[in-house]
MDAnalysis code that builds the backbone (N, CA, C; Angstrom):
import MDAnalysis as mda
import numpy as np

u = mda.Universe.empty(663, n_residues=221, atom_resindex=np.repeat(np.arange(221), 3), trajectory=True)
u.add_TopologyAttr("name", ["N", "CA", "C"] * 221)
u.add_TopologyAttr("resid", np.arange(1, 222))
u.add_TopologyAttr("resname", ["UNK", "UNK", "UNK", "UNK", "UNK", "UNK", "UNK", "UNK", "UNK", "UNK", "UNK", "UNK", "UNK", "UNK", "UNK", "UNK", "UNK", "UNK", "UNK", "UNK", "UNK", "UNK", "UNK", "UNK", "UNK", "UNK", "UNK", "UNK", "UNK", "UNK", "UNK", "UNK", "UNK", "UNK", "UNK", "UNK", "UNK", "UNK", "UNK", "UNK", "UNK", "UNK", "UNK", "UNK", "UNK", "UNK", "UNK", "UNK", "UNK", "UNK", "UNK", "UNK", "UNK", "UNK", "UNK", "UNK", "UNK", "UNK", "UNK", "UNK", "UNK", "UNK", "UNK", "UNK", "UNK", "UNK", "UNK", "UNK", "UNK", "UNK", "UNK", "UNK", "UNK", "UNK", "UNK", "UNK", "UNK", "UNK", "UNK", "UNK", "UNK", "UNK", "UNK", "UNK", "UNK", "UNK", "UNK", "UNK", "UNK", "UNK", "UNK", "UNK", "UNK", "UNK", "UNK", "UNK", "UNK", "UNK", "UNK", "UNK", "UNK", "UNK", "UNK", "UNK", "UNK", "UNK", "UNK", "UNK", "UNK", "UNK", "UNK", "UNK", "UNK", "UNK", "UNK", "UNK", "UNK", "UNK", "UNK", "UNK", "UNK", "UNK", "UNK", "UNK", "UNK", "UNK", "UNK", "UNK", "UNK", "UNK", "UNK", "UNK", "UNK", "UNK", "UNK", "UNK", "UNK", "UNK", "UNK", "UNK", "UNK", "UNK", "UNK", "UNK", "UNK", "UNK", "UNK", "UNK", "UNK", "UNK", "UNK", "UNK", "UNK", "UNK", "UNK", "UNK", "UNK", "UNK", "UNK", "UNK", "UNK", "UNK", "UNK", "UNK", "UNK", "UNK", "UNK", "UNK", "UNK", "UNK", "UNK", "UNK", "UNK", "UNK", "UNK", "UNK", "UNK", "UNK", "UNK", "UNK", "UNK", "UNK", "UNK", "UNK", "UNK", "UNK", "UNK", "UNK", "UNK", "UNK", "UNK", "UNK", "UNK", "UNK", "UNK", "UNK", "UNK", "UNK", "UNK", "UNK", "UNK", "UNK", "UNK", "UNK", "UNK", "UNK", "UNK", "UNK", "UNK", "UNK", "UNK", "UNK", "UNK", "UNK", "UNK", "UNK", "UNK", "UNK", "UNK", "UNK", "UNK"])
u.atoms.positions = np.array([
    [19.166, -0.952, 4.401],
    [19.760, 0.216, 5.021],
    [18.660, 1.122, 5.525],
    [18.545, 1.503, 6.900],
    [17.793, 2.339, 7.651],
    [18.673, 4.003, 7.585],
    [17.949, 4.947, 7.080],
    [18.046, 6.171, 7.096],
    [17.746, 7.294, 7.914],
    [17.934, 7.482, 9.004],
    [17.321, 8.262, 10.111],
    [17.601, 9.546, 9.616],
    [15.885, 9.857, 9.886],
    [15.868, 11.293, 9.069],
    [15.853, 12.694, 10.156],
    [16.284, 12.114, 11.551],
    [16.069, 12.915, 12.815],
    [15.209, 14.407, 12.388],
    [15.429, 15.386, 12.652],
    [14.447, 16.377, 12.822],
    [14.357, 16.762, 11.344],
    [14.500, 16.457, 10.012],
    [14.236, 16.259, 8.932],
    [12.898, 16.161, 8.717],
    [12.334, 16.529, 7.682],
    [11.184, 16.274, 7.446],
    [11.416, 15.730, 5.640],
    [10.872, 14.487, 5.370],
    [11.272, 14.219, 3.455],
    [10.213, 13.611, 3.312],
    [8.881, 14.439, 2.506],
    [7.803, 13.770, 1.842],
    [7.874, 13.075, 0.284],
    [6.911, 12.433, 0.104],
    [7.411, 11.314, -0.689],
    [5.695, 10.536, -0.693],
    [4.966, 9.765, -1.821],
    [4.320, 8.949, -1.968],
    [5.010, 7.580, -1.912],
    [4.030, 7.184, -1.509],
    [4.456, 5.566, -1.069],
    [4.951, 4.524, -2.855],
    [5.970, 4.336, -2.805],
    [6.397, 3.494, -3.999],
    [7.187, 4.134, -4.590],
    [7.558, 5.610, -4.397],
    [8.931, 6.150, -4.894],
    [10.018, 6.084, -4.591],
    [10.959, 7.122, -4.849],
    [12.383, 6.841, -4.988],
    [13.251, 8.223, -4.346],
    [14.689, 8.015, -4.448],
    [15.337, 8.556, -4.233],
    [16.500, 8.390, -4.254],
    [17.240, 10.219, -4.658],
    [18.535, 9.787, -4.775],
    [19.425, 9.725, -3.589],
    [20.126, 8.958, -3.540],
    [21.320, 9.240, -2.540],
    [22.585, 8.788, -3.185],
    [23.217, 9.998, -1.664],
    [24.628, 10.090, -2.347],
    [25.812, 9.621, -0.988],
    [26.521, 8.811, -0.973],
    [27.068, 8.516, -0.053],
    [28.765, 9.085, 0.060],
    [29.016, 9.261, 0.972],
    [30.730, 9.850, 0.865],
    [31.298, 9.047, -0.156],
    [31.939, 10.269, -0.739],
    [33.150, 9.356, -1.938],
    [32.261, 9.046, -3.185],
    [30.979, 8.825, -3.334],
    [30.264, 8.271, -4.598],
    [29.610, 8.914, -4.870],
    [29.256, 8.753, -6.333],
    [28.172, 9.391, -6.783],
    [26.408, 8.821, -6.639],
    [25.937, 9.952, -6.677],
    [24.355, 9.905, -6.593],
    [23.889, 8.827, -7.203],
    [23.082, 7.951, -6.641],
    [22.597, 6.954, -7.332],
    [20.885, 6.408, -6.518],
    [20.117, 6.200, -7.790],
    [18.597, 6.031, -6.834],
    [18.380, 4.881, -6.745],
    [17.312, 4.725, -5.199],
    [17.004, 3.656, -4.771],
    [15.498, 3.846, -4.016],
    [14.770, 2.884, -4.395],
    [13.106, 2.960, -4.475],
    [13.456, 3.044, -2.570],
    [12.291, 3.396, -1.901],
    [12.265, 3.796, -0.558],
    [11.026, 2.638, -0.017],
    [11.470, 1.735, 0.611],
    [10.952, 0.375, 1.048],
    [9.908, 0.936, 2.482],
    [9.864, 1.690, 2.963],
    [8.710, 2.129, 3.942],
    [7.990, 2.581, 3.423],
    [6.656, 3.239, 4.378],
    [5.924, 4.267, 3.793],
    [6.150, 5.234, 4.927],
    [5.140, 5.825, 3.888],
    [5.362, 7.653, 4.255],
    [5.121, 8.149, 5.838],
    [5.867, 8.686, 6.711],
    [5.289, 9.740, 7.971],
    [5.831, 8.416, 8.870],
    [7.178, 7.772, 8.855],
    [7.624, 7.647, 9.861],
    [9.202, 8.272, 9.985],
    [9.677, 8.052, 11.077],
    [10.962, 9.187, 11.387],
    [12.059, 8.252, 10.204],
    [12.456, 7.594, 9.793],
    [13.610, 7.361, 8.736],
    [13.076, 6.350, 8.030],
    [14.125, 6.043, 6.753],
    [13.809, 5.302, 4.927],
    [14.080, 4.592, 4.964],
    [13.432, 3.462, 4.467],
    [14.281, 1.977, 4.558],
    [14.939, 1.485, 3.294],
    [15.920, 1.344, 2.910],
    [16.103, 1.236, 1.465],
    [16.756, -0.343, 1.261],
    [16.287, -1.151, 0.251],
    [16.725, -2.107, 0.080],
    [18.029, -2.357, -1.011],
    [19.254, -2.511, -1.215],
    [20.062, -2.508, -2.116],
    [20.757, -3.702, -2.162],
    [21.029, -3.996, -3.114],
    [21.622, -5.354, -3.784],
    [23.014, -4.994, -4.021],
    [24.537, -5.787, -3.655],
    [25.286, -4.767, -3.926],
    [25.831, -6.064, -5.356],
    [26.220, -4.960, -6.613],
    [26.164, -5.349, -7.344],
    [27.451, -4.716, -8.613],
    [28.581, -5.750, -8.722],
    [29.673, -5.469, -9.004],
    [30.918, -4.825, -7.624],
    [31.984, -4.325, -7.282],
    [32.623, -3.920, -6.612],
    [33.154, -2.704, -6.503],
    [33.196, -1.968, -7.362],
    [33.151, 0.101, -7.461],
    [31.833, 0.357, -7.700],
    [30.889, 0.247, -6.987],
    [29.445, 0.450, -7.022],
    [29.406, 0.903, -5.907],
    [28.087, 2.397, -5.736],
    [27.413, 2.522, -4.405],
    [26.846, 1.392, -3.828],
    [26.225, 0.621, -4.324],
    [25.661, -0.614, -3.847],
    [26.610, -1.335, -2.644],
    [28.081, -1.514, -3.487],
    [29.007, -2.264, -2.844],
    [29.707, -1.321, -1.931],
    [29.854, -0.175, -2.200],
    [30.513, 0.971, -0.944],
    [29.082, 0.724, 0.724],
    [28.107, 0.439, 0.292],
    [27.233, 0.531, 1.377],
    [27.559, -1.019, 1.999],
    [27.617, -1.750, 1.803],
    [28.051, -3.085, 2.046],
    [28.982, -3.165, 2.647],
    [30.072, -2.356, 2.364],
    [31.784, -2.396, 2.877],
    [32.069, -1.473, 3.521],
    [31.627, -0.362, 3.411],
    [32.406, 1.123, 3.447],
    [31.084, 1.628, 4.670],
    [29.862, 2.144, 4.253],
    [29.067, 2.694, 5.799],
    [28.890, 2.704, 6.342],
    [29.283, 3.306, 7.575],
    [29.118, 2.814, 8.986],
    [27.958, 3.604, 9.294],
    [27.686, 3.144, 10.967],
    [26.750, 3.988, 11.302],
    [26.989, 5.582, 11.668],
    [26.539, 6.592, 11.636],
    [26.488, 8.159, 11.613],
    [26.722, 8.405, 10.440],
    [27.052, 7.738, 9.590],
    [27.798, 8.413, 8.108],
    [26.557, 9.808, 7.554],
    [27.219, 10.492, 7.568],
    [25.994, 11.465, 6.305],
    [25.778, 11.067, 5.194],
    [24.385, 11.041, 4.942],
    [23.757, 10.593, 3.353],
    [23.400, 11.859, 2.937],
    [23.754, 12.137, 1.687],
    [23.324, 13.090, 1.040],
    [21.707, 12.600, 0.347],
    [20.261, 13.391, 0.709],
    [19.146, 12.875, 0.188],
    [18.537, 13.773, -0.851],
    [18.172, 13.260, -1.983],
    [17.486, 13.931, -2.865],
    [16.125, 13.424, -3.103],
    [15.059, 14.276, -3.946],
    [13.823, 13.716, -4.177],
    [12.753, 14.331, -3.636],
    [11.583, 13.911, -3.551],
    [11.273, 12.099, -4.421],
    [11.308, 12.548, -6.100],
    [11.164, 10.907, -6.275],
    [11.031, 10.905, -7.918],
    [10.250, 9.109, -7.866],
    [9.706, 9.356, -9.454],
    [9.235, 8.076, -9.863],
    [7.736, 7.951, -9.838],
    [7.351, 7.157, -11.054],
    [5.805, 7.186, -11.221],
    [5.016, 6.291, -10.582],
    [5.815, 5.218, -10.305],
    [5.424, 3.931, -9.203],
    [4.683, 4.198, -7.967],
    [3.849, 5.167, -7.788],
    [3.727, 5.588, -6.680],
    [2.133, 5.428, -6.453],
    [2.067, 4.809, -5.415],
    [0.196, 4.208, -4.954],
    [-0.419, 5.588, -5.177],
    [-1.880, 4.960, -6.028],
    [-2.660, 6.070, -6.219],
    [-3.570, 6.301, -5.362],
    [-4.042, 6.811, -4.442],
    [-4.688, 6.574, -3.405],
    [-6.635, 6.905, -3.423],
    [-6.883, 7.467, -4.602],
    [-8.052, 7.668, -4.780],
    [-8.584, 6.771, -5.559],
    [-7.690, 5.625, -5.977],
    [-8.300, 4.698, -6.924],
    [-8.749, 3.241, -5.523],
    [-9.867, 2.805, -5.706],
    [-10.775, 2.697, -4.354],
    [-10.924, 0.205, -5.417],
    [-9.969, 0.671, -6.329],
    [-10.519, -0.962, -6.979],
    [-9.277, -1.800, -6.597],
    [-8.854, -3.083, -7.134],
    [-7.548, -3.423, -6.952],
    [-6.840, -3.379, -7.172],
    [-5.352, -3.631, -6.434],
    [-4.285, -3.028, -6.825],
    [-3.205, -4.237, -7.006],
    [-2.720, -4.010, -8.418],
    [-1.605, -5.422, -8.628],
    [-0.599, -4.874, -8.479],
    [0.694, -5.620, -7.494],
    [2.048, -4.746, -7.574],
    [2.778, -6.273, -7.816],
    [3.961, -5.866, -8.981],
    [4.967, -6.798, -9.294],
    [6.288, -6.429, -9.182],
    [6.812, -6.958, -8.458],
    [8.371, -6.680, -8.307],
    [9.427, -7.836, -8.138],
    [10.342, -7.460, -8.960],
    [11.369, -8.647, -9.236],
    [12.622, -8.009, -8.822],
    [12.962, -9.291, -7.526],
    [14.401, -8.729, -7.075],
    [13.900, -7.703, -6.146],
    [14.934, -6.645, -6.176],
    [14.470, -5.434, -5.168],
    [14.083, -4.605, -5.647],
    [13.114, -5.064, -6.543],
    [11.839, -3.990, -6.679],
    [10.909, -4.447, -6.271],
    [11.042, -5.235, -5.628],
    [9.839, -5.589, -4.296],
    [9.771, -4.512, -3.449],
    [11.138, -3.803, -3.163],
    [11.066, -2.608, -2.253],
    [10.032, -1.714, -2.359],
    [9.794, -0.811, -3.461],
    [8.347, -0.200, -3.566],
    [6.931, -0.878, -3.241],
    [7.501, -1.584, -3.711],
    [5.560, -2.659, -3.550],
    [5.547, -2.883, -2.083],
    [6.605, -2.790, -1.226],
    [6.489, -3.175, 0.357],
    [5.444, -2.267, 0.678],
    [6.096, -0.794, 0.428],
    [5.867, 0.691, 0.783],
    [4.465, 0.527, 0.298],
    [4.221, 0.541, -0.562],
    [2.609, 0.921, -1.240],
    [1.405, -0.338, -0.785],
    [1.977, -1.489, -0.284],
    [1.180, -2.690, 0.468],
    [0.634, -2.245, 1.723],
    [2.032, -1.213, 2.193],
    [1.904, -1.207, 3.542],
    [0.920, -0.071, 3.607],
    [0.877, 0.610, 3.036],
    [0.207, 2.137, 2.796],
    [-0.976, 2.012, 2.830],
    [-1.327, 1.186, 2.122],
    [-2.809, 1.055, 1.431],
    [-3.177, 0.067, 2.517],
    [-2.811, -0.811, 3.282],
    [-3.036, -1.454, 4.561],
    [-3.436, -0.363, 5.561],
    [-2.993, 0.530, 5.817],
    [-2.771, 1.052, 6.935],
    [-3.461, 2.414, 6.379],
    [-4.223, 3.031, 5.026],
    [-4.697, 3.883, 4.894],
    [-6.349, 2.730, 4.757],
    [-6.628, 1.825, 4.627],
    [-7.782, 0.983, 5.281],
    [-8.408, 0.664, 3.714],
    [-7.339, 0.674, 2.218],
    [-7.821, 0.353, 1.154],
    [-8.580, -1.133, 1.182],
    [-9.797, -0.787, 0.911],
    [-10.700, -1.921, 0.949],
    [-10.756, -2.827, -0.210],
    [-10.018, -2.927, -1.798],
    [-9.941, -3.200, -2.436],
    [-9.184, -4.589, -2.425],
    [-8.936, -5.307, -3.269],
    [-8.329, -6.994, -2.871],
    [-6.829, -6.081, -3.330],
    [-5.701, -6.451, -2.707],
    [-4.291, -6.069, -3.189],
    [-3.386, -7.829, -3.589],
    [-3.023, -7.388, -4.715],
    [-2.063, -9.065, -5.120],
    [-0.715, -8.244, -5.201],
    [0.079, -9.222, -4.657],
    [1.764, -8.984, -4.565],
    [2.401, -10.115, -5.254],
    [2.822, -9.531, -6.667],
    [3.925, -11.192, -6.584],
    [5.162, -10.373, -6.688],
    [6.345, -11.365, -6.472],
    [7.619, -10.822, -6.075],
    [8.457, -11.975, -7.069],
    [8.904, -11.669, -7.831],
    [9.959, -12.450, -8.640],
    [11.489, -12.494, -8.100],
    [12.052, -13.816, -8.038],
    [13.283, -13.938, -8.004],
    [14.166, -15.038, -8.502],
    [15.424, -15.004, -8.700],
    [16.302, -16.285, -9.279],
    [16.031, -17.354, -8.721],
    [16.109, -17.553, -7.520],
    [16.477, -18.929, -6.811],
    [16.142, -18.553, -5.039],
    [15.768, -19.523, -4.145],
    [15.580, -19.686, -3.403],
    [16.387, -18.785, -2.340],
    [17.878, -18.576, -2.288],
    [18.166, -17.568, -1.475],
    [17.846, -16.053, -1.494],
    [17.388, -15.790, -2.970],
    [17.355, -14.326, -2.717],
    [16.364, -14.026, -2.188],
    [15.367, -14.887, -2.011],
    [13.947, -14.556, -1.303],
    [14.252, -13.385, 0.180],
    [13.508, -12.854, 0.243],
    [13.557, -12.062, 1.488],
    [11.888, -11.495, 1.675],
    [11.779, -11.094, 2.894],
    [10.267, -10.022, 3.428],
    [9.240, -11.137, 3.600],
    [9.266, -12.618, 3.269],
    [8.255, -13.319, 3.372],
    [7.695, -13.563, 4.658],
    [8.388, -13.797, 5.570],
    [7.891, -13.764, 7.109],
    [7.229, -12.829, 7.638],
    [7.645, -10.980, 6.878],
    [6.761, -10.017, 7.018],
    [5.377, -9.944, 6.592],
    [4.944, -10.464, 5.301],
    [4.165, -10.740, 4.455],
    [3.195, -11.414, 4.893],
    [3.728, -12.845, 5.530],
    [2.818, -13.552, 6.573],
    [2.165, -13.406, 7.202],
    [2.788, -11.873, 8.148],
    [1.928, -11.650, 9.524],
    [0.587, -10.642, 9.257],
    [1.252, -9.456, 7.791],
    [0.302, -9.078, 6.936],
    [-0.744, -9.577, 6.589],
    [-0.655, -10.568, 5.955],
    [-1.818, -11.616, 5.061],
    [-2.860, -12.163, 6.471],
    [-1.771, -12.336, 7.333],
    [-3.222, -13.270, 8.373],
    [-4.109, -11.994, 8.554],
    [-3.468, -10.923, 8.821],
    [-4.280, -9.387, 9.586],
    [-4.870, -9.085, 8.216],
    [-4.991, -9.141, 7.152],
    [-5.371, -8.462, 6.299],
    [-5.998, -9.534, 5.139],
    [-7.175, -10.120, 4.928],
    [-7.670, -11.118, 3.853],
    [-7.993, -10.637, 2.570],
    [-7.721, -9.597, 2.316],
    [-7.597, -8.637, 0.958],
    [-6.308, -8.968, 0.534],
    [-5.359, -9.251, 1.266],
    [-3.713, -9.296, 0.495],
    [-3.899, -11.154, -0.165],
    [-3.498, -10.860, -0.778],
    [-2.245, -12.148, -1.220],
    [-1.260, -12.092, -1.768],
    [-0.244, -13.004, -1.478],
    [1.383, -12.630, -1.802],
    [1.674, -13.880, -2.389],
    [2.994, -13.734, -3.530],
    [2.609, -14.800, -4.278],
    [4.166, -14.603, -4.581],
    [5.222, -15.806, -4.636],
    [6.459, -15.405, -4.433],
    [7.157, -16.289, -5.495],
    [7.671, -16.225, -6.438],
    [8.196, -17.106, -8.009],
    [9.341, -17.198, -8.064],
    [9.613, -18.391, -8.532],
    [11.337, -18.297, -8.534],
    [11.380, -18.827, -10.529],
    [12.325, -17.590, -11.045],
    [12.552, -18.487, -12.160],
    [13.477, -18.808, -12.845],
    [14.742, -19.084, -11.724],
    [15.735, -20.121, -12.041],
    [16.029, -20.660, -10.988],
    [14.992, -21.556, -10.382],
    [15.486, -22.818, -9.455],
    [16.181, -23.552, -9.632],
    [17.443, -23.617, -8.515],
    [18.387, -24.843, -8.627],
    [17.948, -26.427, -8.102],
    [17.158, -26.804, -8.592],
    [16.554, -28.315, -7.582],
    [15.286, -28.115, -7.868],
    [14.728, -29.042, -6.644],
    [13.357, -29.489, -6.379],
    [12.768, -27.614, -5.618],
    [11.612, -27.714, -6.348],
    [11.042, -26.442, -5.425],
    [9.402, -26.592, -5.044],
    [9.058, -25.978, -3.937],
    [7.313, -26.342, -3.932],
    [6.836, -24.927, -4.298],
    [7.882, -23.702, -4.860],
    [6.851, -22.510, -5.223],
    [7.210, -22.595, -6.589],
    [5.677, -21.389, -6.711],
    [5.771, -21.259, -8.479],
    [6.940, -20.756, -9.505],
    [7.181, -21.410, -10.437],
    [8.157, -21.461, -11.399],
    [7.682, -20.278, -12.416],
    [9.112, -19.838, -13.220],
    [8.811, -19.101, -14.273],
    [9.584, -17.784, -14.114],
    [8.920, -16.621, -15.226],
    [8.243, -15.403, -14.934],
    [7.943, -14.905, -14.364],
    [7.845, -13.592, -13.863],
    [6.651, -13.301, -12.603],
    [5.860, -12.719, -13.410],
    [6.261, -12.159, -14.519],
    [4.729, -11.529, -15.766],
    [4.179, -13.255, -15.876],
    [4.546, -14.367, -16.239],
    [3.894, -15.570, -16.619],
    [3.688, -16.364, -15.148],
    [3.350, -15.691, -14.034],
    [2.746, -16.501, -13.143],
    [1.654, -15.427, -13.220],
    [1.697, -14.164, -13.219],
    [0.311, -13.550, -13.033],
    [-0.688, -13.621, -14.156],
    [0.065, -14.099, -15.136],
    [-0.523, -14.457, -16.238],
    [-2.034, -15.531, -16.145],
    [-1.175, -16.356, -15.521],
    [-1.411, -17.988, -15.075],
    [-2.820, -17.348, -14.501],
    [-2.653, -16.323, -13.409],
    [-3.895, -16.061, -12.504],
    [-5.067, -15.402, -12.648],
    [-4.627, -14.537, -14.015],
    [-5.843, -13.465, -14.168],
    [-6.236, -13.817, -15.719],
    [-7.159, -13.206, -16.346],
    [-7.851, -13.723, -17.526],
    [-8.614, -11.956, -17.647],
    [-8.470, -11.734, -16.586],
    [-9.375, -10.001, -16.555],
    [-8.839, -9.143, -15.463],
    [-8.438, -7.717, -15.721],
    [-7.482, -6.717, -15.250],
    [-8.482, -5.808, -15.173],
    [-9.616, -5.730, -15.410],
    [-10.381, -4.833, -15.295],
    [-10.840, -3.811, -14.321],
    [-10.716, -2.777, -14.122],
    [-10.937, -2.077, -12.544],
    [-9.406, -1.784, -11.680],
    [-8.292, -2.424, -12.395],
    [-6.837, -2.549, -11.671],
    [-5.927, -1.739, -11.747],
    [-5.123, -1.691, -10.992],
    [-4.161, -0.284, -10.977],
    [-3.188, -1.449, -10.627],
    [-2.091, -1.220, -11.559],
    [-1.470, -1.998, -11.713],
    [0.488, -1.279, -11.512],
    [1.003, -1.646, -10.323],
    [2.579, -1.035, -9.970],
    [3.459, -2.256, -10.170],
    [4.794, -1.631, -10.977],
    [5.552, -2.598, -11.395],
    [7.234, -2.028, -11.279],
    [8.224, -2.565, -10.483],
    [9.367, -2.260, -9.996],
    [9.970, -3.397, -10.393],
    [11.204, -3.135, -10.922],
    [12.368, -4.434, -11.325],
    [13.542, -3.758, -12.553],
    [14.008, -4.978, -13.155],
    [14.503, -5.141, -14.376],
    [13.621, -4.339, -15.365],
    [14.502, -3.919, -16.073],
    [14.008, -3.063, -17.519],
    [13.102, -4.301, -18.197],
    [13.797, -5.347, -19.220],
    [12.924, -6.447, -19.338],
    [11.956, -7.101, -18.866],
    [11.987, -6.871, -17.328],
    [10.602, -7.779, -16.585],
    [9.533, -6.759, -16.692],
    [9.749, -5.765, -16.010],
    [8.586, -4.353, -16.253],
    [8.209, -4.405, -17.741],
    [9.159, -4.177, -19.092],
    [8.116, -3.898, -20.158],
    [7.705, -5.474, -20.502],
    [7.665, -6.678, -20.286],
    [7.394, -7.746, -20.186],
    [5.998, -7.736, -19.456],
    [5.783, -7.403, -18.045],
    [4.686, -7.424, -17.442],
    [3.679, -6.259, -18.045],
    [3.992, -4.834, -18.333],
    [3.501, -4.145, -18.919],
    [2.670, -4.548, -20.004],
    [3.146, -5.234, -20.992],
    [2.913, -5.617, -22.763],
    [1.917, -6.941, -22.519],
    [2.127, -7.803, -21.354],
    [1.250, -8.961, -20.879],
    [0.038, -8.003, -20.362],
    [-0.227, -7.081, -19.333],
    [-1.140, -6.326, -18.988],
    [-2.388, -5.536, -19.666],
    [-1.473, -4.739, -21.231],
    [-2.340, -3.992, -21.770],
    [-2.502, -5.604, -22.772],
    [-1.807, -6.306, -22.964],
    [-2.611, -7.707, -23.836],
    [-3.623, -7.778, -23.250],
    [-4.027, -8.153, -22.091],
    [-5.136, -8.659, -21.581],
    [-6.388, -7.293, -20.998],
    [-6.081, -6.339, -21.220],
    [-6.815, -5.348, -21.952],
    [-6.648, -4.248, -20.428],
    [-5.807, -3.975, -19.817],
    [-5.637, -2.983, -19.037],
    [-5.110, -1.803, -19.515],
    [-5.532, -0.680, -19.454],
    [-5.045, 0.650, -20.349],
    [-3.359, 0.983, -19.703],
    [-2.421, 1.403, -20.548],
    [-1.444, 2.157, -20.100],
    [-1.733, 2.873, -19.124],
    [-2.591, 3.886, -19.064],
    [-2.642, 4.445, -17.898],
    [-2.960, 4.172, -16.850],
    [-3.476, 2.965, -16.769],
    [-3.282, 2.167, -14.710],
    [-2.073, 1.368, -14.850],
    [-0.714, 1.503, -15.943],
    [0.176, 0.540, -15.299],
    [1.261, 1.828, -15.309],
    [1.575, 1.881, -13.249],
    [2.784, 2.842, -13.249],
    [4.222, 2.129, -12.673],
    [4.845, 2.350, -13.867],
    [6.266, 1.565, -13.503],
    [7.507, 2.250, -13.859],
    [8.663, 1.461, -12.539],
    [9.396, 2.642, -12.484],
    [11.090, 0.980, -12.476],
    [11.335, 1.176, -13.625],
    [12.460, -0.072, -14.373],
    [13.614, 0.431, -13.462],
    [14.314, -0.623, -13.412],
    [16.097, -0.524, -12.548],
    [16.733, -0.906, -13.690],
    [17.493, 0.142, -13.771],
    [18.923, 0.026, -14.766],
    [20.395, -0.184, -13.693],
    [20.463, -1.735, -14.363],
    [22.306, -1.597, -13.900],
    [23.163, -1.081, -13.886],
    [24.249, -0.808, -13.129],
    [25.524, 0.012, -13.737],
    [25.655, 0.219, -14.769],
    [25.726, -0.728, -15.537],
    [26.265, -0.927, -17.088],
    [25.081, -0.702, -18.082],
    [24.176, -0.875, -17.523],
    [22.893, -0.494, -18.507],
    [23.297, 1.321, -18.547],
    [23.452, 1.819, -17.036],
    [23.474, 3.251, -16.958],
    [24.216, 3.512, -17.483],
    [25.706, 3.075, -17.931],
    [26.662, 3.623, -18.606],
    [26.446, 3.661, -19.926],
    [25.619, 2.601, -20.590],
    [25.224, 2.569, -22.101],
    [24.864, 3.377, -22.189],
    [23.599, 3.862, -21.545],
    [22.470, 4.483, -21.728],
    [22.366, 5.891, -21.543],
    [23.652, 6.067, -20.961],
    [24.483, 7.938, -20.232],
    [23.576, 8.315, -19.292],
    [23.355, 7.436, -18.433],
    [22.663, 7.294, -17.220],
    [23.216, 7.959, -16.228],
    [24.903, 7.362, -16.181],
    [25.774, 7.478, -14.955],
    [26.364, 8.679, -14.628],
])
């Protein structure tokens, strides 16, 4: 979903969030898939269950609709004075932040090596890889690294985890600033793998997605 912010002005670091509120529903946040200082937000949403904002945007928004915008929020957000490398993990559509903060740090001329892996179920949910592509040729500091870990069949990408494929790759975190968007479980999963291998809490900034139903446990909603 594209957000045109016409003569609006909404600042924001690259890898945060925001709330929105759509006619009829309540406020609900969603990480902001661009970066910062162009005219509208790109937001990626999964629609998920059927009385969900997720699923009202799917069915119900047309184009002109008014969005109600709040924000920013969230700690996920590229640090820009940190000049070493930068690991971003996102599972599902919390790839959305890591787009924003890839693209940022591309285009603010971070000279540091940047690794992207992107976790997902199975082969259709994949998405942004063709973008990624044209990135990686222009840019030999990136690599993108894309996991599936519940393949149905034969697959030629990496299996698993996406905390146990980066696992697979590094042995030393040292110097790393480390952004992590997804599932509650995958974030403190990649987190607890990170400071194992001796990266301090304070270079890992992550910002977990709670489900509907997680939010309702949790008096989220």
């Amino acid at each position: 979903m594209r957000l045109d912010l016409g003569r609006d002005r909404f600042d924001f670091l690259a890898g945060q969030y925001a709330s929105l509120a759509f006619p009829g529903q309540q406020p609900r946040d969603f990480s902001i898939a661009s970066p910062p200082g162009l005219p509208y937000l790109d937001f990626h949403i999964r629609q998920m269950g059927e009385q969900t904002a997720a699923a009202y945007v799917q069915t119900g928004l047309r184009p002109g609709d008014a969005v109600q915008l709040a924000g920013p929020y969230g700690d996920c957000w590229w640090r820009r004075e940190h000049l070493g490398s930068i690991l971003c993990i996102g599972g599902g559509t919390g790839l959305a932040p890591m787009i924003a903060i890839v693209e940022a740090a591309l285009e603010q001329g971070h000279r540091g090596d940047i690794h992207l892996y992107a976790g997902f179920q199975d082969e259709p949910d994949i998405y942004y890889e063709d973008r990624f592509q044209v990135l990686r040729a222009a840019h030999p500091t990136l690599s993108v690294t894309y996991a599936l870990s519940a393949a149905q069949g034969m697959t030629a990408r990496r299996t698993g985890f996406i905390h146990q494929v980066v696992a697979a790759d590094f042995t030393n975190f040292a110097g790393c600033k480390a952004y992590l968007a997804g599932a509650p479980a995958m974030v403190e999963a990649a987190a607890s793998m990170l400071v194992a291998r001796g990266l301090p809490r304070g270079d890992i900034h992550a910002d977990p997605y709670f489900s509907e139903e997680e939010r309702q446990r949790l008096g989220l909603a």
